[in-house]
N, C-alpha and C positions, 0 to 999 in steps of 0.2 A: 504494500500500500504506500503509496507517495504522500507521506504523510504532510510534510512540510519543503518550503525551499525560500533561499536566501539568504542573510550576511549572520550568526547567530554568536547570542551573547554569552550566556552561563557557561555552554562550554569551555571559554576563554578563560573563566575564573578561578579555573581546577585544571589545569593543562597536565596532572599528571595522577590522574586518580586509580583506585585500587585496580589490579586485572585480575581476569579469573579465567580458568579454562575452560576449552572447548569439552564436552565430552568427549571420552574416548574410549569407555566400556561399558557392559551394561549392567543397569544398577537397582533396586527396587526402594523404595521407602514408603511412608506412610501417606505423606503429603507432595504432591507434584505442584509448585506454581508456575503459571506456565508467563511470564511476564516479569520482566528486571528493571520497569521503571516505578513510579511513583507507586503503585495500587501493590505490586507485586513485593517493592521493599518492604511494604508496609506491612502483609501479611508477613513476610518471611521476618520479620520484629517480632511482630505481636504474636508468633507461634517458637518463636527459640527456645520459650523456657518451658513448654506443655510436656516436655518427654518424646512428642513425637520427631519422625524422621524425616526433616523435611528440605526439599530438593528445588531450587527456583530456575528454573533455563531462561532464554531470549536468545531469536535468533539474530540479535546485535549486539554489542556491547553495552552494559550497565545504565540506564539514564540516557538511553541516544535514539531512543524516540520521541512522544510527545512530550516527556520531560523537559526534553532540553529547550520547548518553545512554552515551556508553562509559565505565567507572569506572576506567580504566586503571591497576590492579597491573600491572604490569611484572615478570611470572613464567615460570622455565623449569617448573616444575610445572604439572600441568592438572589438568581433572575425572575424568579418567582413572585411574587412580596407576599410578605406574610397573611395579610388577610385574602389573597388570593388562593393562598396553600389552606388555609382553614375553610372557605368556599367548597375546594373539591376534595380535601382527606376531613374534616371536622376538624374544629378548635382543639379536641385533646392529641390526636394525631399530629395535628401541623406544628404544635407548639415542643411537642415530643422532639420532632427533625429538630427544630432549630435550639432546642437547647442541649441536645447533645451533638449539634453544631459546637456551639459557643463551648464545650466541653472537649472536644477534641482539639481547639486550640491550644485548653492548658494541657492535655496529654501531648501534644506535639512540641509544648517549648519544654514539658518534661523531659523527653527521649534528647533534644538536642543536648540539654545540659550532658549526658551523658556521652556524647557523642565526643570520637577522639576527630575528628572532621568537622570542625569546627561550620555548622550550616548558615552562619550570620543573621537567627531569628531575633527579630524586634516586633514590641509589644507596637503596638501604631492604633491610634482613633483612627476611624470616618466617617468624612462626613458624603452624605447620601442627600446630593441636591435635587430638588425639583425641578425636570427640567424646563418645563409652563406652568403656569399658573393654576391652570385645570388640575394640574398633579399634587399642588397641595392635599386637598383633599385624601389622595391616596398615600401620603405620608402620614398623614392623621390616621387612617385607619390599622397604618400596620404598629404605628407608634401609640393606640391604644390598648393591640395585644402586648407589642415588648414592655409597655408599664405595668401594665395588668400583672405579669410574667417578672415583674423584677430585674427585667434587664438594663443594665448602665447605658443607659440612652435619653437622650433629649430632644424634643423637635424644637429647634430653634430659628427663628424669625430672618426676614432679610437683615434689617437694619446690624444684627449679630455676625450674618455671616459676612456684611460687609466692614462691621471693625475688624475681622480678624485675616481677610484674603483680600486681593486685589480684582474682585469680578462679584457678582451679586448674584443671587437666585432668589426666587419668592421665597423658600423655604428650604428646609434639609432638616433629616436625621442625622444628629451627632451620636453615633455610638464611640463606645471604650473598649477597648481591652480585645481588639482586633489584632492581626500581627502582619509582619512580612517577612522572609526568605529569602533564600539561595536553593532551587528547587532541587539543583544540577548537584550540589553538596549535599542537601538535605537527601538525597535518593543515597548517597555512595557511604553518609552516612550512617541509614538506616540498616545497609547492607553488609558492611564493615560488622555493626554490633550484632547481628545475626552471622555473618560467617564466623566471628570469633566464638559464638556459642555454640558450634558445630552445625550449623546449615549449609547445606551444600549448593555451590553457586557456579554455573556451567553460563558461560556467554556464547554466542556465537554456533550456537546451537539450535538450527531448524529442524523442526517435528516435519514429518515426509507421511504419515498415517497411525493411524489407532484403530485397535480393539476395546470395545467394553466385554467384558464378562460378568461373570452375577457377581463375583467378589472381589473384583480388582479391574484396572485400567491398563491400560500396554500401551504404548506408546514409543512410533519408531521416529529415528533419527536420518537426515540425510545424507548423516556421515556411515549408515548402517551399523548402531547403536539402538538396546530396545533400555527404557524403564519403563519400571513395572509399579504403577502406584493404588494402593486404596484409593486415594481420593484426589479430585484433581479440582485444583483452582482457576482459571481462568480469570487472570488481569493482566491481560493485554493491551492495555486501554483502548482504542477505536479497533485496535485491530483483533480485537477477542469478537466484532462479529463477523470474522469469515469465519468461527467456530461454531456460531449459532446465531444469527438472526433475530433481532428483535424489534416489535413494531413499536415498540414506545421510544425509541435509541432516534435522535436527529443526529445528524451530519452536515455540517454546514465549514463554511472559511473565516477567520479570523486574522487579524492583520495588529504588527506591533513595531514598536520603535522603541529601541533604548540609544539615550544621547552621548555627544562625547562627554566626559564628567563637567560640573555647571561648579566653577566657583562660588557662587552666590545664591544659597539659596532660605535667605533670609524673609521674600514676603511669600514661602511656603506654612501656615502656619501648622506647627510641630512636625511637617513631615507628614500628615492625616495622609490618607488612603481617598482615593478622591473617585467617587463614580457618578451616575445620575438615574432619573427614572426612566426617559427615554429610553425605547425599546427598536433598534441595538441603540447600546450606547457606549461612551468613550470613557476609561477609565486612565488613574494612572496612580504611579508610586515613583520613591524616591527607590537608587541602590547605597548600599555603605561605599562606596564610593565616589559618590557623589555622582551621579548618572541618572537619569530623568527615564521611567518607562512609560510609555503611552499604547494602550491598544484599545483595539473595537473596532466599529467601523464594518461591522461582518454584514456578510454577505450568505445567502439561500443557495450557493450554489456546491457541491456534495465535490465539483471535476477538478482536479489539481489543475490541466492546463488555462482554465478559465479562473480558477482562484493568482494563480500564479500570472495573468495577464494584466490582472488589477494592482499588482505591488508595488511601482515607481508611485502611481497616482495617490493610492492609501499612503502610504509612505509621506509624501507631503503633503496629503489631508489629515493628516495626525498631527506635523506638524502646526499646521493649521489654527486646527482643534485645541492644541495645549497653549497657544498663543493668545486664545481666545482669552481664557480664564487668566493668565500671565504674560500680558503684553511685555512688561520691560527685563522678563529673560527671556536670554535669545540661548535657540541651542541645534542642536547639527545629529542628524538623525548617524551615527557611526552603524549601529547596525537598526536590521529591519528586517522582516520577517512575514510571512503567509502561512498559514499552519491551518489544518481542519481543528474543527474544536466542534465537541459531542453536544449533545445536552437531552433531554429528553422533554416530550410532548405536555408531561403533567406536572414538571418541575422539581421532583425527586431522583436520589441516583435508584439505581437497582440492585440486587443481589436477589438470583434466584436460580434456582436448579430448573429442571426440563425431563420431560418424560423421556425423548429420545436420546439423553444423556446421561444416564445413573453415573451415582458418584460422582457428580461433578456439579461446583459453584461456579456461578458464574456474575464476577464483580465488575459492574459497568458504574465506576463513580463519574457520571457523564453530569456537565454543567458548571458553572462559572468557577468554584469552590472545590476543585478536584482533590486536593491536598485533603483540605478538611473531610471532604465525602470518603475518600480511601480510608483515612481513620476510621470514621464510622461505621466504614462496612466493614474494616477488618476484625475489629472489634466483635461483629457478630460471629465473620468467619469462625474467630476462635471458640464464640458459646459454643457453637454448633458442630466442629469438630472435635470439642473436648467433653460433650457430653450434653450440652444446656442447651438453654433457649433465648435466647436474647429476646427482651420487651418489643425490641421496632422490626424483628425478623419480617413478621407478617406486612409489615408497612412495606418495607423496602423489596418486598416477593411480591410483587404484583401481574407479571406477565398473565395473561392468560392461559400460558401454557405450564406456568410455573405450577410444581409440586407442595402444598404448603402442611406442615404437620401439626 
């Protein structure tokens, strides 16, 4: 899959991160993940310490898929808005997702502490402007669940957001205790503290066909290697549906800039995480290096040649865009980018099994918050391979074709 193309940043940051080998015998264990970026480190974390035996492949190296184009805001907010999500799951469902949203950010700055790869996570506010006047209103709605809910948040006025930025909007949600990242670290990190616990990590390793049988998984290799797993994860990220198909999974293009580093960026106030309610809309963040990222700007269309024809143009309509809200810094798009970006139809990720696939999960944290969502679903992964039942299992099983227990 063509997943993305053009000038990319993160990788640049880490220019010599851990390696792992190819397989090169055949091997069995308990847990198969078939996926070495974001979703797949994630599991292969959150399963090191269970006792089982668990094996993560990609048939690329480490974080050099959609990782490497992930812009990682670090938000319990989605594309969704909150009383949208309560509209089509109910009030105790919707409010469910989003606080163990906001609970996977403090499990993700916990794992970083830990980490000998250092992922450069920062706590960060944002603020969530409106982007018309008509949109007020739908700030009020979602900011009468997060009060309800006790989340650190604020709907604050124009006259507010224009003490403290150089641009105005009628309104925004100020929330707290959001974060940001190093996605491209944050992945080789999480992978690191799972191989040093004994998980086994095979890169550059394409699957060529499978057997399912009633008690185990087979699975061949192109190099002509078989493992043999109880149970098989699939987090692939976009590319886990040539494994299985899903009608609630979108596919669409996305478009980003990160700048040369900006000496000055003092009327950024704190550094906030910057989005709006327009639908697409333009997002951005600071990096620890002082470097400006701006993305959005997407586009309906699923075709690499045609997302990939629109990239000079977005490129300096980002520019544009960050101009808008910041007339008196000036900045130079160094790299830029096209990349597909998932999301799904009812605004939730997924995790679900299938009839036509015993033994196997399958984790689509598809949509703005992929970081966070991987968390979330990994977390169940582990109730559910280590014996339990995770509270939002059923939430986030939704397929129609999904198995639910």
């Amino acid at each position: 899959m063509d997943l993305q193309s053009g000038r990319f940043y993160w990788d640049t940051t880490f220019i010599d991160p851990p390696e792992y080998p190819s397989l090169a015998e055949d091997i069995q264990c308990d847990v198969l993940i078939i996926g070495a970026g974001s979703s797949g480190a994630q599991v292969a974390y959150d399963l090191k310490d269970t006792g089982l035996n668990v094996v993560v492949i990609d048939q690329y190296k480490a974080g050099m898929g959609s990782t490497r184009t992930n812009t990682a805001l670090v938000q319990y907010l989605g594309d969704k808005m909150t009383y949208e999500l309560v509209n089509s799951f109910g009030e105790e469902a919707a409010m469910m997702h989003t606080t163990l949203c906001r609970d996977a950010i403090n499990h993700i700055e916990k794992a970083s502490k830990k980490m000998r790869i250092n992922p450069d996570f920062r706590r960060r506010d944002t603020l969530y402007r409106a982007s018309t006047v008509e949109d007020i209103e739908k700030l009020k709605k979602d900011f009468h669940f997060l009060s309800t809910y006790k989340f650190d948040a604020d709907l604050i006025t124009q006259k507010k957001i224009e003490k403290h930025y150089p641009f105005t909007a009628p309104a925004a949600i100020y929330s707290k205790n959001d974060a940001d990242l190093n996605p491209f670290k944050h992945n080789h990190g999480l992978l690191d503290l799972a191989h040093e616990a004994g998980v086994r990590v095979y890169e550059q390793t394409e699957i060529s066909g499978k057997k399912i049988n009633a008690d185990r998984c087979t699975y061949y290799t192109k190099s002509g290697f078989v493992i043999e797993a109880k149970h098989v994860v699939v987090a692939a990220g976009y590319e886990s549906l040539t494994f299985q198909k899903n009608k609630n999974a979108v596919l669409e293009s996305s478009y980003c800039i990160v700048t040369s580093p900006v000496d000055d960026l003092s009327d950024w106030y704190r550094e906030t995480l910057i989005w709006e309610t327009a639908r697409p809309y333009v997002y951005m963040r600071t990096t620890v290096d002082g470097r400006i990222l701006v993305g959005g700007l997407d586009e309906t269309t699923p075709y690499p040649d045609r997302r990939d024809s629109m990239l000079l143009s977005k490129r300096d309509n980002l520019v544009k865009e960050f101009n808008k809200l910041f007339p008196d810094i000036s900045i130079e798009a160094e790299y830029y980018y096209g990349a597909f970006f998932g999301g799904t139809h009812d605004g939730l990720p997924i995790l679900y099994e299938h009839k036509d696939s015993p033994h196997h999960l399958f984790l689509l944290a598809y949509g703005d918050n992929g970081l966070v969502y991987s968390n979330v679903l990994s977390s169940i992964v582990k109730e559910k391979l280590t014996g339990g039942k995770h509270e939002a299992e059923d939430l986030y099983s939704r397929s129609p074709a999904a198995i639910r227990s």
